[in-house]
NUSE-849618 format. One record per residue (C-alpha): z, x, y; residue number from 1. Coordinates in nm, 2 decimals, padded with zeros to 4 digits, always signed. Each point is the difference from the previous one (the first is absolute). Example, Ala and Ser with C-alpha at 12.3 -4.5 7.8 and 13.67 -1.06 7.14 Angstrom:
! residues 2
<r><c3>+00.78</c3><c1>+01.23</c1><c2>-00.45</c2><k>1</k></r>
<r><c3>-00.07</c3><c1>+00.14</c1><c2>+00.34</c2><k>2</k></r>
***
This chain:
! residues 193
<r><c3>+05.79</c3><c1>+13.21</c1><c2>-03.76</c2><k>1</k></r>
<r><c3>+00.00</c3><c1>-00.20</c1><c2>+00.32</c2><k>2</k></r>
<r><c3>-00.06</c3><c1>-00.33</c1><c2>+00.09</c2><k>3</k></r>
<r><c3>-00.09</c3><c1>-00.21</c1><c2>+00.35</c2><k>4</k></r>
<r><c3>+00.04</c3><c1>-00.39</c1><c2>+00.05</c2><k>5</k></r>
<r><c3>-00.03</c3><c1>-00.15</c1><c2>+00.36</c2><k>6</k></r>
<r><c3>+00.32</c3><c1>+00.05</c1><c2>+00.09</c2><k>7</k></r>
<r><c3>+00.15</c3><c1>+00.22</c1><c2>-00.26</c2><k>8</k></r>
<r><c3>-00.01</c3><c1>+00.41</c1><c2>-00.17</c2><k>9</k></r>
<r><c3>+00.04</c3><c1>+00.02</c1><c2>-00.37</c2><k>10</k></r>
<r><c3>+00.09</c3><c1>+00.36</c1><c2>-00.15</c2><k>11</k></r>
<r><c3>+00.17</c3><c1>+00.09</c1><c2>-00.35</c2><k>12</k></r>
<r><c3>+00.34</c3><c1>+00.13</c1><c2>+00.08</c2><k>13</k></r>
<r><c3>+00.08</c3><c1>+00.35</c1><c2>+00.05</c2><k>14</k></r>
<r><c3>+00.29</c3><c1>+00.20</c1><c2>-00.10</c2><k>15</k></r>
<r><c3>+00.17</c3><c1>-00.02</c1><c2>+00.35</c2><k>16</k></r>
<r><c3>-00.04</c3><c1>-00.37</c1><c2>-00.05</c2><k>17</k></r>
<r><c3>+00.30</c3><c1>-00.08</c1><c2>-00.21</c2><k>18</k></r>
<r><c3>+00.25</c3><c1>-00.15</c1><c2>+00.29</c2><k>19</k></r>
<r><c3>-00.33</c3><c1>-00.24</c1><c2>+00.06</c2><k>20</k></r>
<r><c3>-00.02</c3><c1>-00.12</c1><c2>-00.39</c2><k>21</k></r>
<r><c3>+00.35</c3><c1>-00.03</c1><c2>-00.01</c2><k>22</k></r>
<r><c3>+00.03</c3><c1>-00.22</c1><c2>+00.30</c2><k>23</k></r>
<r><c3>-00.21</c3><c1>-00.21</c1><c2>-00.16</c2><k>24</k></r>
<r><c3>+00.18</c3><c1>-00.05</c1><c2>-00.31</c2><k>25</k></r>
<r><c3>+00.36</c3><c1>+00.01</c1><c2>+00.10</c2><k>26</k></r>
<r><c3>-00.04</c3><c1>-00.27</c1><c2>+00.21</c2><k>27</k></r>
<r><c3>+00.17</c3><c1>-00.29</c1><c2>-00.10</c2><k>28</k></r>
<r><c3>-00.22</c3><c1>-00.28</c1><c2>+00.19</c2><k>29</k></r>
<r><c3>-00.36</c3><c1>+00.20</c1><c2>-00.12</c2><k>30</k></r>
<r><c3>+00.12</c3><c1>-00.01</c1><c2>-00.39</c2><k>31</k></r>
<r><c3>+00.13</c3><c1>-00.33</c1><c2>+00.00</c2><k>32</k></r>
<r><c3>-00.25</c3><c1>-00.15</c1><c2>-00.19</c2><k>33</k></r>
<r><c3>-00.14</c3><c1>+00.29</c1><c2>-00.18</c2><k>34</k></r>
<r><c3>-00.08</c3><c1>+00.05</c1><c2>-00.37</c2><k>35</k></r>
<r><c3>+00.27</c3><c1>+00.32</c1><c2>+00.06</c2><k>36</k></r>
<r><c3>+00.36</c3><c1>+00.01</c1><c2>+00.13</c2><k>37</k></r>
<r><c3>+00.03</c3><c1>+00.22</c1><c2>+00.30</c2><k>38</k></r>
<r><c3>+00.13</c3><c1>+00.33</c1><c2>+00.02</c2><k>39</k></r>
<r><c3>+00.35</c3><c1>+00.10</c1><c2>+00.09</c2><k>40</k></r>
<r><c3>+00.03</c3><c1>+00.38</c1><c2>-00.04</c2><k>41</k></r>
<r><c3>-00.35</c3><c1>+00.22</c1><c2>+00.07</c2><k>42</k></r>
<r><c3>+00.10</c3><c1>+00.21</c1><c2>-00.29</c2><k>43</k></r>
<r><c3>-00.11</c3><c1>-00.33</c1><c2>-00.20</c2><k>44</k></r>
<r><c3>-00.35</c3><c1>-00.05</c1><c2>+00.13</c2><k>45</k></r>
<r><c3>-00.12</c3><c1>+00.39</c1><c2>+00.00</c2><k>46</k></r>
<r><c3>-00.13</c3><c1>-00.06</c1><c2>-00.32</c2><k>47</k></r>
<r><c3>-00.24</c3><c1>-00.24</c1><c2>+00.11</c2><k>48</k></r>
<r><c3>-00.07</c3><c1>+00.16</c1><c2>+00.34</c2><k>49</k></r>
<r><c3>-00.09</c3><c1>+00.34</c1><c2>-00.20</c2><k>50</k></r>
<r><c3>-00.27</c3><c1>-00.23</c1><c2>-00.25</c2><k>51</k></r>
<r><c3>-00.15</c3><c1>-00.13</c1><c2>+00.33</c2><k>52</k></r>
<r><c3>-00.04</c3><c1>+00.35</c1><c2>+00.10</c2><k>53</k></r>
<r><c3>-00.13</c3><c1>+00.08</c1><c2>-00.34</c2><k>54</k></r>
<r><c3>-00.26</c3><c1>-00.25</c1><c2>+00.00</c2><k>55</k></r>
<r><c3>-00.14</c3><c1>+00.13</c1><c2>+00.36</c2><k>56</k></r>
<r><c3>-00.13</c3><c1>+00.29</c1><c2>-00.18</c2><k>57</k></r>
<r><c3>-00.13</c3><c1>-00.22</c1><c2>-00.32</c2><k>58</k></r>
<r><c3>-00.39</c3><c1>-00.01</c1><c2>+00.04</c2><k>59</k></r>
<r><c3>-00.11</c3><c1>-00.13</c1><c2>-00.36</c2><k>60</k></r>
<r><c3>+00.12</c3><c1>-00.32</c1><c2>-00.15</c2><k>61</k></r>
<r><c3>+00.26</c3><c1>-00.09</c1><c2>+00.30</c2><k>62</k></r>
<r><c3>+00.18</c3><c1>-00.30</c1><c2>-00.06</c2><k>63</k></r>
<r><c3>+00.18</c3><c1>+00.00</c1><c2>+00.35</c2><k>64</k></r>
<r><c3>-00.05</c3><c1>+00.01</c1><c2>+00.38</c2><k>65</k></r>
<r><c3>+00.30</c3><c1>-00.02</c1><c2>+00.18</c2><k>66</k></r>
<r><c3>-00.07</c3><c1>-00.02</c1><c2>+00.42</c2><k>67</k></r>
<r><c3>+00.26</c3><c1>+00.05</c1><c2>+00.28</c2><k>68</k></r>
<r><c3>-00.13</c3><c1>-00.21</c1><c2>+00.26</c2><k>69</k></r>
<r><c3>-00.04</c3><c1>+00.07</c1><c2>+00.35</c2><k>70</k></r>
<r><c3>-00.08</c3><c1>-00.21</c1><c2>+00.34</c2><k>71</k></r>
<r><c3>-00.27</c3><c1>+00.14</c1><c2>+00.18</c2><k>72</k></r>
<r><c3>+00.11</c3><c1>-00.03</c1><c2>+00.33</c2><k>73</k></r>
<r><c3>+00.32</c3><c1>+00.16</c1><c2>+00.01</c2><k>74</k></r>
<r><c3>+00.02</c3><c1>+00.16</c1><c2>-00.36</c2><k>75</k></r>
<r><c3>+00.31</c3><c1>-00.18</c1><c2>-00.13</c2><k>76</k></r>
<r><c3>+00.07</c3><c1>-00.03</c1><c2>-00.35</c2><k>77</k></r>
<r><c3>+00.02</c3><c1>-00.35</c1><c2>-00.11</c2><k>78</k></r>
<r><c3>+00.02</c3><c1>+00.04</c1><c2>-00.41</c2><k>79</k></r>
<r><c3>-00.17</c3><c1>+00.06</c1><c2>-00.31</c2><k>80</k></r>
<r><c3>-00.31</c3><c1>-00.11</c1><c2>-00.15</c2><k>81</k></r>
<r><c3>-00.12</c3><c1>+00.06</c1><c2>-00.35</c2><k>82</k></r>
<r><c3>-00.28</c3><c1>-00.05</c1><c2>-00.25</c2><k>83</k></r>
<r><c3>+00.08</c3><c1>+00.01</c1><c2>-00.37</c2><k>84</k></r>
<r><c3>-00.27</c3><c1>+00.05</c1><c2>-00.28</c2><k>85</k></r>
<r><c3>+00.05</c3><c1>-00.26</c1><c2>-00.29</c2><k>86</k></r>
<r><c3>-00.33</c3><c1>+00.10</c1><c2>-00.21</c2><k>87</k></r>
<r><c3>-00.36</c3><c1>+00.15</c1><c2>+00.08</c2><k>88</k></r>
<r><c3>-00.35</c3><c1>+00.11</c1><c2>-00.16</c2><k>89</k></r>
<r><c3>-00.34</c3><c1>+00.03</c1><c2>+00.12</c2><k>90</k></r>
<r><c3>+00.00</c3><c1>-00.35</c1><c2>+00.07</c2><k>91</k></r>
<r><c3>+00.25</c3><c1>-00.06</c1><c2>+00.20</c2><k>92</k></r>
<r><c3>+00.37</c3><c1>-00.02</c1><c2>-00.02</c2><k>93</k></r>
<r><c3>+00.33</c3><c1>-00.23</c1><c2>+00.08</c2><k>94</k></r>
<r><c3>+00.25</c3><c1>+00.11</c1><c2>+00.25</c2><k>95</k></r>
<r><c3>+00.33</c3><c1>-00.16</c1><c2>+00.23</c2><k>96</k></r>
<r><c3>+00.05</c3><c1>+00.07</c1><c2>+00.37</c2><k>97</k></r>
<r><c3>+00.31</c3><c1>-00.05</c1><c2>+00.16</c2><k>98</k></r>
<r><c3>+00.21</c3><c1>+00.09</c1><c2>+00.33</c2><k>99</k></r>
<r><c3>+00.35</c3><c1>+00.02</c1><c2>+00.15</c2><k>100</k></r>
<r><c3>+00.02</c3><c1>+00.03</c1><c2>+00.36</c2><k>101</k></r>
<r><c3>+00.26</c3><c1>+00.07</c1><c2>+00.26</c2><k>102</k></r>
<r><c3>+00.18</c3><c1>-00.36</c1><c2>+00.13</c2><k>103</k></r>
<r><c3>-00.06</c3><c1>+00.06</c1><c2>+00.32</c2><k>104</k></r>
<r><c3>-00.35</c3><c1>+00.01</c1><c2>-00.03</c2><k>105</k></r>
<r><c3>-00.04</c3><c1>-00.32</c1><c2>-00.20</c2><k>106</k></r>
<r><c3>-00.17</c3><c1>-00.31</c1><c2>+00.10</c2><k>107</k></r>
<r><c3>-00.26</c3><c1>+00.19</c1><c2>+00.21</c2><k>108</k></r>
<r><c3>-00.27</c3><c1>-00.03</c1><c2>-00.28</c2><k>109</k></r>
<r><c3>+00.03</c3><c1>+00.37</c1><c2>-00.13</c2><k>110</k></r>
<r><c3>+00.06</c3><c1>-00.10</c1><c2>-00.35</c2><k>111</k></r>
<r><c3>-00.32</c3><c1>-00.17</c1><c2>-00.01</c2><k>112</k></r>
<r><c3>-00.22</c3><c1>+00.26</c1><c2>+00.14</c2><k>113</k></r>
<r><c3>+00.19</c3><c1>+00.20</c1><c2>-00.21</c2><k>114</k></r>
<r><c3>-00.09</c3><c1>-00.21</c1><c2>-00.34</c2><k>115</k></r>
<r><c3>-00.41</c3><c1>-00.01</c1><c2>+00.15</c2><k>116</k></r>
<r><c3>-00.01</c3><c1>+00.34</c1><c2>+00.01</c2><k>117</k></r>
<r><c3>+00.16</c3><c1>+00.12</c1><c2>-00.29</c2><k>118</k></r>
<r><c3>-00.23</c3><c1>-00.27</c1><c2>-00.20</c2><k>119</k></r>
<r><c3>-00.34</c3><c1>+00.16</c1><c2>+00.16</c2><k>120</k></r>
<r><c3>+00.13</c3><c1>+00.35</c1><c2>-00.14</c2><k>121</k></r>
<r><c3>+00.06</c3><c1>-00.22</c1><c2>-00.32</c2><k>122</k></r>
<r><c3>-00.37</c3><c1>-00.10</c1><c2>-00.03</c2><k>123</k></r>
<r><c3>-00.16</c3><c1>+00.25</c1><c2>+00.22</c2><k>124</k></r>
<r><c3>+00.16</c3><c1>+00.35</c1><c2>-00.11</c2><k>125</k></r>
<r><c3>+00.16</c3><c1>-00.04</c1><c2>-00.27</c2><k>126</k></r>
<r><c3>-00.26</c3><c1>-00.22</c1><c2>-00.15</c2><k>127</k></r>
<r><c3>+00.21</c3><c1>-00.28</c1><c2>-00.14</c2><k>128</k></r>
<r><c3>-00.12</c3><c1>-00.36</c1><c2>-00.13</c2><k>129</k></r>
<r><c3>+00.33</c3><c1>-00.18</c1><c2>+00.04</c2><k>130</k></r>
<r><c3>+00.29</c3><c1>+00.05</c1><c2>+00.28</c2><k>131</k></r>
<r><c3>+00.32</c3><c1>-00.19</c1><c2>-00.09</c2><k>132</k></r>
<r><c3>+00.33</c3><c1>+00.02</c1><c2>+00.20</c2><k>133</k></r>
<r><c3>+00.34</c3><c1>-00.23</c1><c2>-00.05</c2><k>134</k></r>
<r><c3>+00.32</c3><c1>-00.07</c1><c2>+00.11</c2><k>135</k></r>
<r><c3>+00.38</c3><c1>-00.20</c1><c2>-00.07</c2><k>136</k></r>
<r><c3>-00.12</c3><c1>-00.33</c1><c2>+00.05</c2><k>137</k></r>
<r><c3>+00.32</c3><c1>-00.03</c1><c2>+00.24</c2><k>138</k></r>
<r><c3>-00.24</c3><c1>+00.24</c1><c2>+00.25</c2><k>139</k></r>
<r><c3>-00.21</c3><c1>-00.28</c1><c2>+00.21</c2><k>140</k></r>
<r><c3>-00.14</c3><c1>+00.23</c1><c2>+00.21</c2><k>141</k></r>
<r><c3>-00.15</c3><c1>+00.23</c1><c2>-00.30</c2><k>142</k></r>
<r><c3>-00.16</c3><c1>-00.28</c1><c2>-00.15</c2><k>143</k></r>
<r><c3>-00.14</c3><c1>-00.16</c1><c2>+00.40</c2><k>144</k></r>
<r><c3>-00.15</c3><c1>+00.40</c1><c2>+00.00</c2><k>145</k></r>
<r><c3>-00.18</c3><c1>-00.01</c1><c2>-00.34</c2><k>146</k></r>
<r><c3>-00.16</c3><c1>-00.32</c1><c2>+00.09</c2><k>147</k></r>
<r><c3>-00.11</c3><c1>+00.10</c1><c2>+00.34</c2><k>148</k></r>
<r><c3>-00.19</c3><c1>+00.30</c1><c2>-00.18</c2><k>149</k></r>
<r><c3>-00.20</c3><c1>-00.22</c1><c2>-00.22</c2><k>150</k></r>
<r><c3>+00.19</c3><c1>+00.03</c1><c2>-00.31</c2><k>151</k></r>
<r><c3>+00.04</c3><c1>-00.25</c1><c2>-00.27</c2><k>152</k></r>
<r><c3>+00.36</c3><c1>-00.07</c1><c2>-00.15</c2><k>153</k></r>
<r><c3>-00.05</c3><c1>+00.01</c1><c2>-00.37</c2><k>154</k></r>
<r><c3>+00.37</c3><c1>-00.04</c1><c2>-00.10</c2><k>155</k></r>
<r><c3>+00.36</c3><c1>-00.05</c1><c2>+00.02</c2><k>156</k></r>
<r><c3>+00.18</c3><c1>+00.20</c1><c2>-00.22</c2><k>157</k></r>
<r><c3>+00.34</c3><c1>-00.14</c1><c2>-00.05</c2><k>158</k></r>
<r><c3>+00.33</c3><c1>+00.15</c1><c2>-00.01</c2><k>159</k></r>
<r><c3>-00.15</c3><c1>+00.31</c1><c2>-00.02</c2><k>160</k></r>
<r><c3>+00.18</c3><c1>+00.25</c1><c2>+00.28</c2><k>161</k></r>
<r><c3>+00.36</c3><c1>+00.12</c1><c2>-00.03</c2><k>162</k></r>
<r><c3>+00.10</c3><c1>-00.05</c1><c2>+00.38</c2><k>163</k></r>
<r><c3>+00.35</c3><c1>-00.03</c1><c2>+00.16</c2><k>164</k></r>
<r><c3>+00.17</c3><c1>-00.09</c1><c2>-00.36</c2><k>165</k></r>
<r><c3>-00.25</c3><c1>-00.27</c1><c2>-00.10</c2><k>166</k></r>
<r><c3>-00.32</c3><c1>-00.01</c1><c2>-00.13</c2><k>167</k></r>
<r><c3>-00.31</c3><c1>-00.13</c1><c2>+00.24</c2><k>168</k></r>
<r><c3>-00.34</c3><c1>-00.10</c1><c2>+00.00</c2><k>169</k></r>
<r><c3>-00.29</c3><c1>+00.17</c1><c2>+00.07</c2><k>170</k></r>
<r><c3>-00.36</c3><c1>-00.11</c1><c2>+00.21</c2><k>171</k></r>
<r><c3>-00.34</c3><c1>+00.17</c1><c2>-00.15</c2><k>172</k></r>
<r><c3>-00.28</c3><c1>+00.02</c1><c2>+00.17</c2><k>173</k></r>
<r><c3>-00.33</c3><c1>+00.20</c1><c2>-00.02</c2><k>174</k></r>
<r><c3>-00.33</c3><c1>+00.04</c1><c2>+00.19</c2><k>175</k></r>
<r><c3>-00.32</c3><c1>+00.12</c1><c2>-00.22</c2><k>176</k></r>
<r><c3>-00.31</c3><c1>+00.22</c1><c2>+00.17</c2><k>177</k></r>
<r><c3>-00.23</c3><c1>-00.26</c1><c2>+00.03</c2><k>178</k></r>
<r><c3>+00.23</c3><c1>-00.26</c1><c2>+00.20</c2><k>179</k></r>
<r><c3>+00.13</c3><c1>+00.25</c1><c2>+00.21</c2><k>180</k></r>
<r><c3>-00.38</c3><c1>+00.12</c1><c2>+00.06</c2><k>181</k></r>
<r><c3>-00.07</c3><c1>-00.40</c1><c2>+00.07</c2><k>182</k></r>
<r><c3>+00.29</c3><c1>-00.01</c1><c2>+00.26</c2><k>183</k></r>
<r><c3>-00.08</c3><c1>+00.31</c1><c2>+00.15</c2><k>184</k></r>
<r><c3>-00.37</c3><c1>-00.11</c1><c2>+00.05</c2><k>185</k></r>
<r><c3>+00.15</c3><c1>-00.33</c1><c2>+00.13</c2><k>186</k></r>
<r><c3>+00.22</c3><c1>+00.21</c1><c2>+00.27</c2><k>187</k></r>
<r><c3>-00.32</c3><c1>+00.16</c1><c2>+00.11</c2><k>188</k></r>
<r><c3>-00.17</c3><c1>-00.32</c1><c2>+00.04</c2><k>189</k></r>
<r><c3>+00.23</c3><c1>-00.17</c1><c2>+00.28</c2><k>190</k></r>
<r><c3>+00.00</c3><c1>+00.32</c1><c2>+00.17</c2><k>191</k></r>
<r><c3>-00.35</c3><c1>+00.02</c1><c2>+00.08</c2><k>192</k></r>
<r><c3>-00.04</c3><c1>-00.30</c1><c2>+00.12</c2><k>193</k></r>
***
């Protein structure tokens, strides 16, 4: 499955892509505010890099997409991307996006063209109702990001993540189909004119 943003490539990850994955999260400044501690040892995170690989290959019922992410103008890897399932039927379904990239390629707005497109394969391929994403409410620029894509911050959940021997709080946000359809329309709107 592969993916194309205006400045970015989107593909599940490979086999030969495990020193890319684990770049990702072994680095200390990436997994700072992360629901997960990072990784020390790669003998500790094959076990998740193999269930990524398993659920490449996972056509009915998928409850993850997992995306390394590329710049299209040179190819560099810049981190991961991923969609998980929550619940779905026939009429629709719940599901979380969320990102970790690369430090060196923060603050150039990849992580919100990132979070707009993985929402449009939310609503548009996946056929979802409701996209929700959150973060440690420590993470500023997470929250700034799920505003900017039209979400709606439902919650703080409070003392809820186990993080650097304390417990922390944690933003919710969520965007359903029919507001993202409205801002979408909206987007269209002041371009034409």
């Amino acid at each position: 499955m592969i993916y194309r943003s205006e400045r970015l490539n989107y593909r599940e990850f490979t086999e030969n892509d495990f020193h890319l994955f684990y770049s990702v999260f072994s680095n200390e400044q990436v997994m700072r505010y992360a629901l997960i501690e990072k990784f020390n040892c790669e003998e500790d995170i094959l076990p998740y890099f193999k269930k990524v690989l398993k659920n490449n290959i996972t056509i009915e019922n998928r409850n993850a997409y997992e995306f390394a992410v590329f710049l299209t103008s040179d190819d560099s890897f810049i981190g991961f991307a991923d969609i998980e399932i929550h619940n779905k039927n026939n009429l629709g379904g719940c599901g979380e996006i969320g990102y970790f990239l690369i430090p060196s390629f923060w603050g150039n707005g990849y992580a919100t063209e990132i979070s707009n497109l993985l929402s449009e394969i939310c609503f548009k391929h996946i056929n979802l109702h409701r996209v929700a994403a959150r973060c440690n409410s420590n993470n500023l620029q997470s929250e700034k990001i799920m505003k900017k894509v039209g979400m709606t911050k439902e919650g703080e959940f409070r003392r809820v993540r186990f993080k650097n021997g304390e417990w922390e709080n944690e933003q919710h946000y969520s965007i359903l189909l029919d507001e993202w359809e409205q801002s979408c329309s909206e987007m269209s709107e002041i371009v034409s004119f």
